[in-house]
Structure formats: C-alpha cells, structure tokens
C-alpha positions in Angstrom: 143.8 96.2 92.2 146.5 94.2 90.9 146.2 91.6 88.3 147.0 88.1 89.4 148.2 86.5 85.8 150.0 83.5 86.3 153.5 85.2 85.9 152.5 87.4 88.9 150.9 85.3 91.3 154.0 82.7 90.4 156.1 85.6 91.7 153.9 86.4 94.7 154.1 83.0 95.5 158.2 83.1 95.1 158.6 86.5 96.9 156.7 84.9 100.0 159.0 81.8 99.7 156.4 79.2 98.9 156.8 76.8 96.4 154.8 77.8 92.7 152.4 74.9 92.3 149.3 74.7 90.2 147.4 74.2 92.9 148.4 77.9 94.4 148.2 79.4 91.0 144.9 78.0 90.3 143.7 79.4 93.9 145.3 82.5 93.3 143.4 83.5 90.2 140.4 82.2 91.5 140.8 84.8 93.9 141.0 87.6 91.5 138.2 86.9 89.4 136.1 85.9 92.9 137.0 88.1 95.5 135.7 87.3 99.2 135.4 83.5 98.1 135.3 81.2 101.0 137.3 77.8 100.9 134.2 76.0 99.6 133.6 78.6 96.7 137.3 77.9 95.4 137.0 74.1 95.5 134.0 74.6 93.7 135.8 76.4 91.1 139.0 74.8 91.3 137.5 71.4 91.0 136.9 72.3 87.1 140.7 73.5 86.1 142.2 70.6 88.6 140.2 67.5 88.9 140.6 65.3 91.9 142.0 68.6 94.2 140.3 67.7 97.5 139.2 70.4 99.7 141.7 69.9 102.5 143.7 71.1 99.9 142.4 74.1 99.1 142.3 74.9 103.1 145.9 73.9 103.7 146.5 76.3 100.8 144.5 79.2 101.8 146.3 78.9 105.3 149.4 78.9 103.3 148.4 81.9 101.6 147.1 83.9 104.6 150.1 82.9 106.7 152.6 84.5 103.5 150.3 87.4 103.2 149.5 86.9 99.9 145.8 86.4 100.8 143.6 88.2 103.6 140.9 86.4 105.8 137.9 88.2 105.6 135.3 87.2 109.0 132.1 89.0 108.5 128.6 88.5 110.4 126.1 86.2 109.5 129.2 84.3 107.5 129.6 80.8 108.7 132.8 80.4 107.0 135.7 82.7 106.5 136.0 84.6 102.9 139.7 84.8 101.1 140.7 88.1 99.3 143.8 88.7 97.9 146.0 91.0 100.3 147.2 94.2 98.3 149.8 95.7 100.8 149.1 99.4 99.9 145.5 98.9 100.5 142.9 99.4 103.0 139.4 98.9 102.4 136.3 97.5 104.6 133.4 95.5 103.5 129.5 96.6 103.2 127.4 93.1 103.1 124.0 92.6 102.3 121.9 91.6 105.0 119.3 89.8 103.0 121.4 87.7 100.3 125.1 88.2 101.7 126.8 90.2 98.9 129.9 91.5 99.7 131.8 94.8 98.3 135.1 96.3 99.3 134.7 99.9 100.3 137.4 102.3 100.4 138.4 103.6 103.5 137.4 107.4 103.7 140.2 108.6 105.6 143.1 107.1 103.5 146.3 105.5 105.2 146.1 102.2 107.4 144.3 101.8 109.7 141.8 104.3 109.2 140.2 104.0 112.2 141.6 105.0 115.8 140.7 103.6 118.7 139.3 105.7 121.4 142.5 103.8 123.8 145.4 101.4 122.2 145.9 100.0 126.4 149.9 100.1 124.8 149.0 98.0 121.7 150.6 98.8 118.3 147.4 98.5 116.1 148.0 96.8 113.0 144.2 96.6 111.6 140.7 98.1 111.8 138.2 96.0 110.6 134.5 97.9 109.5 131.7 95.7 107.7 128.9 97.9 106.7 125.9 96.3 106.6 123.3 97.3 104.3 120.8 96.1 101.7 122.0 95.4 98.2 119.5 97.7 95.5 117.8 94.1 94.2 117.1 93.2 97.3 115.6 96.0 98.6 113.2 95.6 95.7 112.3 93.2 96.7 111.5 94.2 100.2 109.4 97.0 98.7 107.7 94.1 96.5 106.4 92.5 99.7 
C-alpha cells in the first residue's frame, strides 16, 4: 500500500482537484494508520489533532474524498455504518469480517486484475466492481467460542 505522508496525500488531494486543507490531510492519514474506519472512528481520532472539527465535517469530507476517488466506501454486513479505505487504483482486494467482534482484513483477490470476479450474465453492463466479504471468525474469537 502506499504511504499517505502529508506531502502525498496533499498531492492526492491536488491531483483530484480538491483544495489541501488540514482537515483532509488529517482524514487522510487517519485513514492509513486505520483502514476501514467509519465516519465516527475518524472524528474520534480527528477530534485529538483538530479540536472543535464537528462530525458533519468529517462526513462532508469523506464524501469529498469518495466522490475524488481518493477514498473507497467499504458496505459490509452486520455494519450499520459505512467504513472508509483509502482507494489504491492498481488494487483489488475484498474484505473477510469477523462475525463475532467485526474485524475487518483486506484480502487479496486470488485471480489478479479487476474485477476478479465474472458474472455468470453482465445483461450489457460494463462491470466496474466485484465486491466479496468473507465472513469468518477472527483466531481470538474463536477461542473463545471453544472456551464456552
């Protein structure tokens, strides 16, 4: 994955044509030190490095983001609230979640270029995304099934 320093995500944020404000920077490397962080996580987080960001904010941000490209939407099962990972153009990955306490992992996709997966029919569409979340139990919490 690429690393988000300031410089770059400044750049990302030029290349896209948005204007570089703390606000997106801050969001940004959020993002890469908390991947699959839903709008709440980041206020949480962002609250300490910006005091008095409001979560609107951070939602008209993410938006901003998503809309640019810069940042995938993540909607998984059992998640109330989208989760925000930072979009790496040459990648494709899916997600395995943990059915018990929700831990989400990118997993790469085993047959390579985007989108790994073929439909069965494309009814004339031009597919631009497959979407796969595994779900599975994380190894802690299966111990704690067997514990039971």
């Amino acid at each position: 994955m690429t690393v988000h320093t300031p410089h770059d995500a400044a750049a990302s944020l030029r290349h896209a044509g948005l204007r570089v404000t703390a606000q997106r920077i801050a969001v940004l490397n959020i993002l890469h030190e908390n991947p699959h962080a839903s709008a709440d996580a980041l206020f949480e987080h962002a609250k300490a490095a910006l005091p008095g960001i409001a979560l609107p904010t951070i939602h008209g941000i993410v938006n901003d983001l998503t809309a640019a490209g810069i940042v995938r939407r993540v909607s998984l099962p059992d998640v109330s609230s989208a989760l925000y990972e930072i979009q790496h153009h040459d990648d494709n990955h899916h997600h395995m979640q943990c059915v018990d306490c929700g831990r989400v992992e990118d997993v790469a996709c085993a047959v390579g270029a985007a989108p790994c997966l073929a439909p069965s029919h494309d009814h004339g569409m031009r597919l631009l995304e497959a979407a796969v979340t595994y779900r599975a139990l994380c190894p802690q919490c299966e111990r704690k099934r067997e514990l039971v």
